[in-house]
C-alpha positions as CSV (number, residue, x, y, z in Angstrom):
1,X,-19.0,-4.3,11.3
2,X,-16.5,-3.4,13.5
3,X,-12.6,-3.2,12.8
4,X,-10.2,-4.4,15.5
5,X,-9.8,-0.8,17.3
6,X,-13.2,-0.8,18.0
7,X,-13.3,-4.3,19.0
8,X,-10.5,-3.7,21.2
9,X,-12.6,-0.7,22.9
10,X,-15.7,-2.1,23.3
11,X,-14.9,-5.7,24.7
12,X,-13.6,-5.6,28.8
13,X,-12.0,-8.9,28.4
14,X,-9.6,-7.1,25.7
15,X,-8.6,-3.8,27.7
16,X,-8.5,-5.8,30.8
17,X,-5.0,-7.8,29.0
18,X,-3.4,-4.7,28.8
19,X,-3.9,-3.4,32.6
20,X,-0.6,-2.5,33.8
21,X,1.2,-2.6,30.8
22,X,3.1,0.2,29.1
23,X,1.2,0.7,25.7
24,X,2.3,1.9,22.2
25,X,0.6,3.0,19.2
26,X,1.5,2.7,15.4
27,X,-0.9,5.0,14.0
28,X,-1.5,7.9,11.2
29,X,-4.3,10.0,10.1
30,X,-6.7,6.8,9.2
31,X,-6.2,5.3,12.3
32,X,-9.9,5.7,13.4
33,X,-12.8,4.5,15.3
34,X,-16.1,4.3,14.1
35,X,-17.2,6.9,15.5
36,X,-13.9,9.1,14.2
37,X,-12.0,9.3,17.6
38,X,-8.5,8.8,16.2
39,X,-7.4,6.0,18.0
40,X,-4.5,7.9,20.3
41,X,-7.0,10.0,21.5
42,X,-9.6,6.6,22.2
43,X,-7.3,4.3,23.8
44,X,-6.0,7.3,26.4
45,X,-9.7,7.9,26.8
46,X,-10.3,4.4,27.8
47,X,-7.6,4.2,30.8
48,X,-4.8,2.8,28.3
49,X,-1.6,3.4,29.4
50,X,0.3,4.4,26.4
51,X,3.4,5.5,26.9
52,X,4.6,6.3,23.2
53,X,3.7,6.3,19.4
54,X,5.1,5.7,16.2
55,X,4.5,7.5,13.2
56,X,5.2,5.6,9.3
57,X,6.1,6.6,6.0
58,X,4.2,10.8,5.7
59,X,3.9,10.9,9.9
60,X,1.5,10.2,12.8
61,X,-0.3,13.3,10.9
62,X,-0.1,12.1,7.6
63,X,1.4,15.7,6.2
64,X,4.4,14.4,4.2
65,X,3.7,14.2,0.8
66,X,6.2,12.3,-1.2
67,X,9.0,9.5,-1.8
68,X,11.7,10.2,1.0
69,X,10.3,13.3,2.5
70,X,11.4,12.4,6.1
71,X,9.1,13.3,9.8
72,X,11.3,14.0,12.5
73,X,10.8,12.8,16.2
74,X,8.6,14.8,18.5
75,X,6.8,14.8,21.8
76,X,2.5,14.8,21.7
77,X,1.2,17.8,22.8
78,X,-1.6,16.9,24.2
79,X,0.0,13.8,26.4
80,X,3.5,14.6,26.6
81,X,4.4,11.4,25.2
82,X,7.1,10.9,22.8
83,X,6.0,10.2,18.8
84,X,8.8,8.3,17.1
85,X,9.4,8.6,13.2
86,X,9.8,5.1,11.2
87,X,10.5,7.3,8.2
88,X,13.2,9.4,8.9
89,X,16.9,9.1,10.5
90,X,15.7,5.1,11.1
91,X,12.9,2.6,9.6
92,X,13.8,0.1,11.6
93,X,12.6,0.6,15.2
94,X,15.9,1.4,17.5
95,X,16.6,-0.5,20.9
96,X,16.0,2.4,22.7
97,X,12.5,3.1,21.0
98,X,11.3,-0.8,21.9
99,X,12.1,0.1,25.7
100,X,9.7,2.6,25.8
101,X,6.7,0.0,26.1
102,X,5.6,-3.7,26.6
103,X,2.4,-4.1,24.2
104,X,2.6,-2.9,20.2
105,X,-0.5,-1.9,18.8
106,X,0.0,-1.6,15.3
107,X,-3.6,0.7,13.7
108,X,-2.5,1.4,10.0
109,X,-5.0,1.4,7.7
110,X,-3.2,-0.2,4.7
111,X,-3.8,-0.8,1.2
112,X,-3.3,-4.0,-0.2
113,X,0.0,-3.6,-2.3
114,X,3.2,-4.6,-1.6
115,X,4.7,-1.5,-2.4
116,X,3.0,0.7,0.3
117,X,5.3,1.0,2.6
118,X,2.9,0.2,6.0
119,X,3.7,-3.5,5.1
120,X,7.6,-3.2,5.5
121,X,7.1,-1.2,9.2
122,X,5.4,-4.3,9.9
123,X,7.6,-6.5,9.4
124,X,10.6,-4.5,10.9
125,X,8.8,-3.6,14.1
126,X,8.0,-7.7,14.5
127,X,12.0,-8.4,14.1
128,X,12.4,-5.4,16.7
129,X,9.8,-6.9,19.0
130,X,11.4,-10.6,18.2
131,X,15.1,-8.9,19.3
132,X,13.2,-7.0,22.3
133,X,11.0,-9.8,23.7
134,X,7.9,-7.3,23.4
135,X,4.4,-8.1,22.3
136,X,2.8,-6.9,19.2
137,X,-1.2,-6.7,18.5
138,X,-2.3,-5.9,15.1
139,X,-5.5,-4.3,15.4
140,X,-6.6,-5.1,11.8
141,X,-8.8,-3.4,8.6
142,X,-10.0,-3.9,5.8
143,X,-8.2,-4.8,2.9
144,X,-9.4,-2.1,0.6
145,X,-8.5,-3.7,-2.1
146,X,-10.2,-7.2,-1.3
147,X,-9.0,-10.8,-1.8
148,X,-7.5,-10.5,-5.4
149,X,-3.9,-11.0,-6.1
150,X,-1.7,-10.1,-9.1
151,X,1.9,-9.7,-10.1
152,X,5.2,-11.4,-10.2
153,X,6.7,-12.0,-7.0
154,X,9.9,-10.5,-5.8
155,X,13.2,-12.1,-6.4
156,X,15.7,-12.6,-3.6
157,X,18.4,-9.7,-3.9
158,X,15.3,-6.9,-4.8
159,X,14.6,-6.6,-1.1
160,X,14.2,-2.8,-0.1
161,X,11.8,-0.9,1.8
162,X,9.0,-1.7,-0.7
163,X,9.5,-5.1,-0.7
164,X,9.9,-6.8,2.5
165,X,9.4,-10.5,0.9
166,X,8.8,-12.6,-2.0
167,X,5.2,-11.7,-2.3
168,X,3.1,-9.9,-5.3
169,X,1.8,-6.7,-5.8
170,X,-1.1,-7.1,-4.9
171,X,-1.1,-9.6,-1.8
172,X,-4.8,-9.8,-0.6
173,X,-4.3,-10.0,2.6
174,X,-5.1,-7.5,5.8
175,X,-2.0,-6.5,8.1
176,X,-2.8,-9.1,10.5
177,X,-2.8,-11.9,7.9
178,X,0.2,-10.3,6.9
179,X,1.5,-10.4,10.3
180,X,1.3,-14.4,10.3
181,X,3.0,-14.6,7.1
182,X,6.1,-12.7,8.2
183,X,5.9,-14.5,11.5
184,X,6.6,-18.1,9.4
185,X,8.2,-16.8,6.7
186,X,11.3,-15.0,8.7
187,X,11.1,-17.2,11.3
188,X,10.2,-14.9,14.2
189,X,10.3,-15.4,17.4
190,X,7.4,-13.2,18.6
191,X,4.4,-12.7,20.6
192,X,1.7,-11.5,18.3
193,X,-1.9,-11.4,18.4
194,X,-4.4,-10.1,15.6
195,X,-7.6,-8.4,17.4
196,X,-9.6,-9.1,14.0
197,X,-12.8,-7.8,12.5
198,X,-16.4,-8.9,13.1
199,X,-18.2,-9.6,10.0
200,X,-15.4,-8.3,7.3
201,X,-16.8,-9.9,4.3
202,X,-13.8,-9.1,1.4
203,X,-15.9,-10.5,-1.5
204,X,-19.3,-9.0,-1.0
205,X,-20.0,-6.2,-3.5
206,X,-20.7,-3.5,-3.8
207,X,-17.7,-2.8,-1.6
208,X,-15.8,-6.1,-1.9
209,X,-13.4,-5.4,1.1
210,X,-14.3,-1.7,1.9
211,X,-17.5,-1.8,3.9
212,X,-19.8,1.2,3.0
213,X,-20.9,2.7,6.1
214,X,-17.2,3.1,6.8
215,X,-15.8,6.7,5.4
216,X,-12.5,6.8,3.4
217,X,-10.2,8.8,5.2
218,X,-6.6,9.1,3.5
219,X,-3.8,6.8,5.1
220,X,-1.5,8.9,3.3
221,X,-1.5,12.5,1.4
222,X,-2.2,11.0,-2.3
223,X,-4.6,7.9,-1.1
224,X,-7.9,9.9,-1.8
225,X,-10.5,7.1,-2.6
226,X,-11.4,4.0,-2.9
227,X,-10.9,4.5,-6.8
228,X,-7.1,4.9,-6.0
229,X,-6.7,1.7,-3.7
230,X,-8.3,-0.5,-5.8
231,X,-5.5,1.1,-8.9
232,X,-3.1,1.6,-6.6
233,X,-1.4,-2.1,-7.4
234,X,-0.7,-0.8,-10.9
235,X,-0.8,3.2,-10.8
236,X,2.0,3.2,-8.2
237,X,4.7,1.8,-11.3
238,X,4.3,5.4,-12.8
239,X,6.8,6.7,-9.7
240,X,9.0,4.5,-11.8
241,X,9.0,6.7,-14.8
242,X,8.9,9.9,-16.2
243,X,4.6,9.9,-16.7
244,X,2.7,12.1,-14.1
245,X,0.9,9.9,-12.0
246,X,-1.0,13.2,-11.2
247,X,0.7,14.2,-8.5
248,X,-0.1,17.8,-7.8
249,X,-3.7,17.4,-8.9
250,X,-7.0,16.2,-6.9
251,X,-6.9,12.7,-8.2
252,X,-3.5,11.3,-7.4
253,X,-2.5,7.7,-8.5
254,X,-5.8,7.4,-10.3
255,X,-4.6,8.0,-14.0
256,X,-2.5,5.3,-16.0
257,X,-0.3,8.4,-17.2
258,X,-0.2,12.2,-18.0
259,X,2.3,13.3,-20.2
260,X,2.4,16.9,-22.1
261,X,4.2,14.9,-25.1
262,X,1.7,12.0,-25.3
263,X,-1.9,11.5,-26.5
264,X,-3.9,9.6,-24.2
265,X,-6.5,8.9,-26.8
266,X,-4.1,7.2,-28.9
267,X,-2.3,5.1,-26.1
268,X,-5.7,4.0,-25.6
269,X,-6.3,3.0,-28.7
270,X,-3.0,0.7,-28.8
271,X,-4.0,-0.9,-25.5
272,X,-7.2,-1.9,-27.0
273,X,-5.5,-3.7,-30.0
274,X,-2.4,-5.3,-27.7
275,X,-4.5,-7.0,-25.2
276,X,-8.2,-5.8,-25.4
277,X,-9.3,-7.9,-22.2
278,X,-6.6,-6.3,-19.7
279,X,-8.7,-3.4,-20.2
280,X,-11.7,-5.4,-17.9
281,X,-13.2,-4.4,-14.9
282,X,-13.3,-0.6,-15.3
283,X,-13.8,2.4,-17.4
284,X,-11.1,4.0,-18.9
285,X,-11.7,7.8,-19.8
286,X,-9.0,10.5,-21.9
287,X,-8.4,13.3,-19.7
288,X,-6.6,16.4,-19.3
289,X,-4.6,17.8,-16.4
290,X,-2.2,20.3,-15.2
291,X,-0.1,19.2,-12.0
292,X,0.4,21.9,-9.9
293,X,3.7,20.4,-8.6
294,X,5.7,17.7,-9.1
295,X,6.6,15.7,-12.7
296,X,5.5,18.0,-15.1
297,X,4.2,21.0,-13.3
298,X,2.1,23.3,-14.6
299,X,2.0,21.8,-18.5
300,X,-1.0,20.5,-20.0
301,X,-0.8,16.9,-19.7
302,X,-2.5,14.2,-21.7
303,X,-3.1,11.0,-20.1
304,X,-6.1,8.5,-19.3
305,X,-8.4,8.3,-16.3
306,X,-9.2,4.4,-14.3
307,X,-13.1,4.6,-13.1
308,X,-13.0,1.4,-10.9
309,X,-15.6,2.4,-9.2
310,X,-19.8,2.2,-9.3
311,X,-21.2,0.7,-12.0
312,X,-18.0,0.4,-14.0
313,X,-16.3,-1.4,-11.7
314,X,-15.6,-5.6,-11.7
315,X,-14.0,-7.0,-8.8
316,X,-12.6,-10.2,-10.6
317,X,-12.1,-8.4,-13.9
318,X,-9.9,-5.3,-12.9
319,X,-6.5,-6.3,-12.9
320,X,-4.4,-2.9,-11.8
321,X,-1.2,-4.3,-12.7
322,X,-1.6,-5.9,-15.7
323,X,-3.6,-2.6,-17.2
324,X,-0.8,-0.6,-16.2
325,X,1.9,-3.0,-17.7
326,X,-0.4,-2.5,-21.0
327,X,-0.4,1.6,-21.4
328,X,3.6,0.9,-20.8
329,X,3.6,-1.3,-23.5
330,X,1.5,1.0,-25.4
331,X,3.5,3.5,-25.1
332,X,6.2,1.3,-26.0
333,X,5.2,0.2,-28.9
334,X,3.7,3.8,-30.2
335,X,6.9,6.0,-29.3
336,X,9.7,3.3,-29.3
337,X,12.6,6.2,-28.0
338,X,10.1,7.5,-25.5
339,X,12.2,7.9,-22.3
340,X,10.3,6.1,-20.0
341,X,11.8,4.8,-17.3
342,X,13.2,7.3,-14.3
343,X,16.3,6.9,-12.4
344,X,16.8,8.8,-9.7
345,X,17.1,7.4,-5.7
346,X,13.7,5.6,-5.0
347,X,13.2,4.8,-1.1
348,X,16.8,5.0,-0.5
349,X,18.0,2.8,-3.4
350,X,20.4,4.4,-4.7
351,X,21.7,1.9,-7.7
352,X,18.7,0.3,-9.0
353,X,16.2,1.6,-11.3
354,X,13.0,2.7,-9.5
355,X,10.9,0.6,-11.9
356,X,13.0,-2.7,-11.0
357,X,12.8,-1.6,-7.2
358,X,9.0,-1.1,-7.7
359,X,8.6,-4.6,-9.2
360,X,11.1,-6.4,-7.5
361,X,13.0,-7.2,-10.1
362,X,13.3,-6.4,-13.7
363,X,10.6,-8.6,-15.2
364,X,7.9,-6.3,-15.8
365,X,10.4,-3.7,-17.5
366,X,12.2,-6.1,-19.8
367,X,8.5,-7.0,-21.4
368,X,7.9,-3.5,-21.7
369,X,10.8,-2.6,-23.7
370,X,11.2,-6.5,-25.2
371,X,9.8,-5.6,-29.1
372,X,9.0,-9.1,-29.2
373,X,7.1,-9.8,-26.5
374,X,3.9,-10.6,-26.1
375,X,0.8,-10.4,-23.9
376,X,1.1,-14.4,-23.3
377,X,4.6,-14.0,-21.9
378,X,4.0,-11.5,-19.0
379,X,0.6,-13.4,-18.5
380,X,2.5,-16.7,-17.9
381,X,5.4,-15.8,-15.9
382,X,2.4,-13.6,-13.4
383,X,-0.2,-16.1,-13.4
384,X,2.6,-19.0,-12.4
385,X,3.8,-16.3,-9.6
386,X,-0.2,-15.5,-8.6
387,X,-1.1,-19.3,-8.1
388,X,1.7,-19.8,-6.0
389,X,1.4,-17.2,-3.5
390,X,-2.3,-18.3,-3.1
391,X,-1.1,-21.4,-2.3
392,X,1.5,-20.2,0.2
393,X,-0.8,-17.8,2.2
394,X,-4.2,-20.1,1.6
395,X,-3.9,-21.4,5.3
396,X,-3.7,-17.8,7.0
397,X,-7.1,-16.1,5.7
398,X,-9.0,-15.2,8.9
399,X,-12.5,-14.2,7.2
């Protein structure tokens, strides 16, 4: 199969549209061809002009490692062009930035989730180009995390830089789909153009979105694997809290916690009675780690492993969100004074608690720490939220 760079690179009638026209790239470290040109280095190659790049959230390079670590400006130095940050002194892309070309190529290799951050830069360079009367071209990927969507969508007021609109968690969609959504949604006034995929098939297994003769490089320091995009959706809460999400060791945002004062075997045990069948679609192993950085550095921590991968894995089955939502509970319910939930300034909010900012509103933390609640209850409000999103975005699946 071939993603949209490579399209873009190997059909005339594509290169030939942007002939004369001042070029720039979104890109970071998994913004590859097939062949592993990055795709800076491929476009130049091929005569395009480009006259500037944008770096995201952890840089062009991808060498930032955490929540509001900024990347500065700089000039390439290889092509003498300049390389604007969208994650430091601005997110938003400035005036004077849009001047510096006529065509937007957008190459971020994202991972299905709301959250991740890739999403929001979309959007904010389509209002930019909408101000600027520029052009963007998504040059689209894979969905990693393929067609399935879960959790409650955001409320209006719980904007921020993780949640650019009322959409789930998990969104199912590819950055060009996404790109349409925006588009309608805001009400943009926009040239845009998605140079898709040939032959992306999302639910074919055993990759079901990630094709297998494609490598997994990271698109950002802690996305190792394919393991971690398909748990992202629900491992990414733990930022939200005071649980290691095993930062600081080789298998970041793969764990449903790590604690030194917990007992993963336990909280295991307590999901398995709550809600037995949000446990589907994976394995679930006790593990042991000690973070070299970050939440509890160098302490033995306790905490439980997600295998959605190989043999274990179920594409329908896993729900991320809803598994992660259950080891809260778990928690919850074994260690009722446990403090949980961290507050401390998430993606420059500064009042809100991370978890609420995470979620989009307060929903999924008010079940948590509701004694009374119930499996049902979270299950209803989501699956009401799920269905209606389908609906919404149902007309803008291109594969």
């Amino acid at each position: 199969m071939k993603f949209g760079i490579d399209r873009l690179l190997s059909e005339p009638e594509l290169l030939q549209q942007l002939h004369g026209r001042r070029v720039a790239l979104v890109a970071h470290p998994a913004s590859v061809t097939q062949d592993l040109t990055h795709s800076l280095d491929a476009l130049i190659a091929a005569g395009v002009n480009v006259t500037s790049a944008f770096g995201p959230q952890h840089g062009l390079k991808g060498d930032k490692q955490d929540n509001m670590v900024e990347t500065a400006d700089e000039v390439d130095p290889a092509y003498g062009i300049p390389v604007f940050s969208l994650y430091g002194e601005v997110r938003k892309p400035t005036g004077q930035m849009m001047s510096t070309a006529d065509v937007y190529l957008f190459d971020l290799q994202d991972l299905g989730c709301r959250i991740y951050t890739f999403v929001t830069t979309l959007l904010y360079l389509l209002q930019a180009a909408s101000k600027a009367g520029k052009t963007v071209w998504v040059l689209d990927r894979p969905n990693p995390a393929g067609r399935p969507i879960e959790g409650t969508l955001l409320l209006p007021g719980q904007e921020s830089f993780v949640g650019a609109g009322p959409m789930p968690m998990r969104h199912g969609l590819t950055m060009g789909e996404m790109g349409h959504w925006f588009i309608r949604h805001f009400k943009l006034d926009v040239d845009y153009r998605v140079i898709g995929m040939d032959r992306w098939l999302p639910e074919e297994g055993p990759g079901f979105g990630w094709p297998e003769d494609r490598v997994w490089i990271n698109p950002s320091p802690n996305a190792a694997s394919l393991n971690m995009a398909r748990a992202y959706a629900g491992t990414v809460m733990l930022e939200g809290t005071t649980l290691s999400e095993g930062r600081g060791t080789t298998r970041p945002l793969e764990v449903l916690f790590g604690a030194p004062d917990l007992d993963g075997t336990d909280v295991l045990g307590e999901m398995r009675r709550i809600a037995p069948r949000w446990l589907d679609g994976c394995a679930i192993r006790p593990c042991f780690f000690e973070p070299t950085f970050h939440k509890h550095a160098k302490q033995l921590n306790s905490g439980l492993m997600i295998h959605a991968e190989q043999g274990f894995y179920d594409h329908h089955a896993f729900r991320p969100w809803r598994l992660q939502a259950l080891a809260f509970k778990a928690i919850r319910r074994l260690r009722p004074d446990y403090d949980l939930w961290r507050d401390f300034p998430y993606e420059y909010e500064f009042k809100r608690l991370a978890i609420d900012v995470i979620n989009g509103g307060p929903a999924l933390r008010e079940w948590v720490d509701d004694e009374s609640a119930e499996p049902l209850d979270l299950e209803t409000k989501a699956g009401s939220d799920e269905e209606r999103w389908r609906a919404e975005v149902a007309d803008l699946l291109l594969y």
